[in-house]
C-alpha positions in Angstrom: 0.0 0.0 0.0 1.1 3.5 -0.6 2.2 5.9 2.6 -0.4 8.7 2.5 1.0 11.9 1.6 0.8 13.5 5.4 2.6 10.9 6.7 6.7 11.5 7.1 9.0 8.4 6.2 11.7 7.8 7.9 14.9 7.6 5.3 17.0 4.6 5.2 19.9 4.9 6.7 23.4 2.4 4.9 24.0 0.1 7.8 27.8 0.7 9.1 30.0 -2.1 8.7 31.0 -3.8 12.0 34.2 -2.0 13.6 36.9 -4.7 13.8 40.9 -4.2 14.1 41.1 -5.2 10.5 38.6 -2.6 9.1 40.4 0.5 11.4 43.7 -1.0 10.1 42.6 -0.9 6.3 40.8 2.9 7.1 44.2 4.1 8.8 46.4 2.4 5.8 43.9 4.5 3.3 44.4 7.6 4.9 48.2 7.2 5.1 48.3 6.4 1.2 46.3 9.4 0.6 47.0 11.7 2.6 50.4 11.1 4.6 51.9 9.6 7.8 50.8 13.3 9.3 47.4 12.9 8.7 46.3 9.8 11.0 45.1 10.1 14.2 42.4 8.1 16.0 40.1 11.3 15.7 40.3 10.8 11.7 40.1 7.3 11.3 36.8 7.5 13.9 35.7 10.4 11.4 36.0 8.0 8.5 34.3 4.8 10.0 31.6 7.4 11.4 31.9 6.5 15.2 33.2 8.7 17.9 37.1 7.7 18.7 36.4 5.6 22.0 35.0 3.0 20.0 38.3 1.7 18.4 40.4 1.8 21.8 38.3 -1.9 22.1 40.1 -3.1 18.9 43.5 -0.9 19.0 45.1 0.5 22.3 46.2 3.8 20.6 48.0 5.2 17.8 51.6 3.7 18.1 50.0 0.5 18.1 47.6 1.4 14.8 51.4 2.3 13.2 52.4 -1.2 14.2 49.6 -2.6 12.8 49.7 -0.8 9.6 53.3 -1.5 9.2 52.9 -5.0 9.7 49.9 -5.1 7.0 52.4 -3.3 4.3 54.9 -6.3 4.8 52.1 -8.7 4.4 52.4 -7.3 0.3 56.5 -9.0 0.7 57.4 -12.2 -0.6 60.5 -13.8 -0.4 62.1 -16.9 -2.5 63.5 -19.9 -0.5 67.0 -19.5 -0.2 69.4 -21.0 -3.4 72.9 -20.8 -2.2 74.1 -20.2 -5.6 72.2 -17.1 -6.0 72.6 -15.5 -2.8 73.2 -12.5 -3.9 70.8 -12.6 -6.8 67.8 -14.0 -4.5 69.2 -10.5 -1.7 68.7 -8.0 -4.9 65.2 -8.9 -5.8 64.1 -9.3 -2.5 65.1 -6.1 -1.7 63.6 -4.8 -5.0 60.7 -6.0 -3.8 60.7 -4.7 -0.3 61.5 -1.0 -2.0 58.6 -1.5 -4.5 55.8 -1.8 -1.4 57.6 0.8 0.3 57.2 2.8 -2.7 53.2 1.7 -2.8 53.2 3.1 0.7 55.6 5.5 1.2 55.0 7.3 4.1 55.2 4.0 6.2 58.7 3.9 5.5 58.7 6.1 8.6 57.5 3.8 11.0 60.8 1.6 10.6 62.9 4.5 11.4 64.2 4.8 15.1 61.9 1.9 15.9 62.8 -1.9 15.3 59.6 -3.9 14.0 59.2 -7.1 16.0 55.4 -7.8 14.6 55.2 -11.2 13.1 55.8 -10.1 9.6 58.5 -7.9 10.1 60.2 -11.3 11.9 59.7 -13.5 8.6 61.0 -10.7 6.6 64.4 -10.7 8.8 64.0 -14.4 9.0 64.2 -14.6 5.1 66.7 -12.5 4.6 69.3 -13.8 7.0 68.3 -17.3 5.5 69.1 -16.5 1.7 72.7 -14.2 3.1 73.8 -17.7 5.2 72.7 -20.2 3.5 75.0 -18.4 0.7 78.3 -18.4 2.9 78.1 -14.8 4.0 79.1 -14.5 8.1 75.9 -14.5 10.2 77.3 -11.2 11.9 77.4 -9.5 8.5 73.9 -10.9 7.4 72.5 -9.3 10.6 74.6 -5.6 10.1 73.4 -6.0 6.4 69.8 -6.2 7.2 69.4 -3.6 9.3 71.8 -1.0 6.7 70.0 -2.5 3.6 66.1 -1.6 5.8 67.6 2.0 6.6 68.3 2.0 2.8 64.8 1.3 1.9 62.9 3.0 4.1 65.3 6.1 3.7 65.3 6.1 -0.1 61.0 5.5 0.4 60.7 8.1 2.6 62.7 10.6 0.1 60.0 9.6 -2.5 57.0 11.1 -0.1 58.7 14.1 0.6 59.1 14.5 -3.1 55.5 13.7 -3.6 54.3 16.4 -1.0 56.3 19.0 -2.8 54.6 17.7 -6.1 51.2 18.0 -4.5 52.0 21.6 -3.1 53.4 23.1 -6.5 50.1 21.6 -8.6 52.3 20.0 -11.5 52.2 16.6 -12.2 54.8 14.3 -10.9 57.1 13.9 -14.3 56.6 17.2 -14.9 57.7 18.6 -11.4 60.8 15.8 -11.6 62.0 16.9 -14.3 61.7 20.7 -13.7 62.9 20.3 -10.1 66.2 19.2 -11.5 66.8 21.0 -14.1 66.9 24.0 -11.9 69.2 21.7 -9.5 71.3 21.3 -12.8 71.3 25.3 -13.9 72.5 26.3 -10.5 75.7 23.5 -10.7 76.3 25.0 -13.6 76.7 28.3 -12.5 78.6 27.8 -9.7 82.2 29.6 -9.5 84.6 27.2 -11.5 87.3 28.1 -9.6 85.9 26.7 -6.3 83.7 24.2 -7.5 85.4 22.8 -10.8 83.7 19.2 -10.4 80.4 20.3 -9.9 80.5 22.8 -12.1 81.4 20.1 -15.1 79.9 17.7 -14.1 76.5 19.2 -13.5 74.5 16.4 -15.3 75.6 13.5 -13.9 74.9 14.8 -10.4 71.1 15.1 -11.2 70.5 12.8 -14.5 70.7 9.2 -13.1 67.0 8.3 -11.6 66.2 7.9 -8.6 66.1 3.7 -9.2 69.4 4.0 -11.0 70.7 5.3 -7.3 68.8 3.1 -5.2 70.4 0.0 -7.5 73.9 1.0 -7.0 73.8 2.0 -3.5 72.3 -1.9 -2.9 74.7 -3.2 -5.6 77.6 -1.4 -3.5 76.0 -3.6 -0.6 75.8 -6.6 -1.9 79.7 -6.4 -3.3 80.8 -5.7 0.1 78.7 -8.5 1.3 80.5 -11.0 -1.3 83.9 -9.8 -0.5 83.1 -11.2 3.5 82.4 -14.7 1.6 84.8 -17.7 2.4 86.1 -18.9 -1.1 85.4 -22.2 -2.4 89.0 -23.0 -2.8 
């Protein structure tokens, strides 16, 4: 039957999803992705899931712990090959790769590794894996442990650089290429320019301090890694 005309309806209102650790974890990921590591707090993510902020200290005791769990879900996107002796150091490059390419997803959680050492469960498996392919190739278990924690500074150092970057993207209004390449060109002008007498390299060799891309320069600073890693390698003989 049809409601008569005087008679109000009440509008439907889209049932909320149930608040569970997983769904604040997935909203606080969202708003780090989007928006930056500066713009999570407990208020927002409440504001997001449309509850009042009390409601998630059932699921999460505060924000450190929401940075944990985030950082732990990133890791999750990480997979590691079983170790092959013989391509140690082959096997240590693409994992790293890989780590750097989530990182690079999620840039700004690069920062939660900083100052902090990550003992969640995935952050373990990642070390775990690691250390396995590095011994199980010959190199010293004390230089596998120093390595992993240089090569994860390298990472989430070279990851972080990449937000900061983006921010000043998002502030000028250009698009990303764009801003690149127009951000270093400028770089390059101004080497150029530099008094020769003082600064003869960097005056001549303007270019090559800015052309190589930023992947060319995370590469060799992990190639330069790995090297000094395979030098620390008892010979066969």
């Amino acid at each position: 039957m049809p409601a008569p005309p005087w008679r109000k309806t009440r509008r439907a209102r889209p049932v909320k999803p149930q608040l569970t650790q997983e769904l604040i974890v997935q909203t606080g990921l969202r708003i780090v992705d989007q928006e930056g590591l500066d713009a999570l707090s407990m208020r927002r993510v409440a504001q997001e899931l449309d509850t009042g902020p009390a409601s998630l200290y059932a699921h999460v005791a505060n924000k450190d712990e929401l940075l944990e769990l985030i950082y732990e879900r990133v890791l999750e996107e990480i997979e590691l090959p079983a170790p092959e002796p013989g391509r140690w150091a082959e096997q240590l490059r693409e994992a790293v790769f890989a780590q750097h390419a989530v990182f690079s997803r999620h840039a700004d959680v690069a920062r939660v590794s900083l100052a902090n050492i990550p003992t969640g469960p995935n952050a373990l498996r990642l070390a775990e894996g690691m250390m396995a392919i590095m011994v199980e190739g010959g190199v010293p278990p004390r230089a596998a442990a120093i390595a992993i924690d240089r090569i994860g500074q390298l990472v989430a150092a070279d990851a972080h650089e990449g937000s900061l970057y983006r921010g000043m993207q998002r502030a000028s209004g250009m698009e990303s290429e764009e801003f690149v390449a127009e951000h270093f060109r400028q770089i390059e002008e101004y080497m150029r320019s530099l008094p020769a007498d003082r600064f003869p390299y960097l005056a001549r060799y303007a270019e090559e301090m800015v052309k190589p891309s930023g992947e060319e320069r995370f590469a060799f600073g992990l190639d330069l890694m790995i090297a000094g890693l395979a030098a620390q390698v008892p010979s066969a003989e």
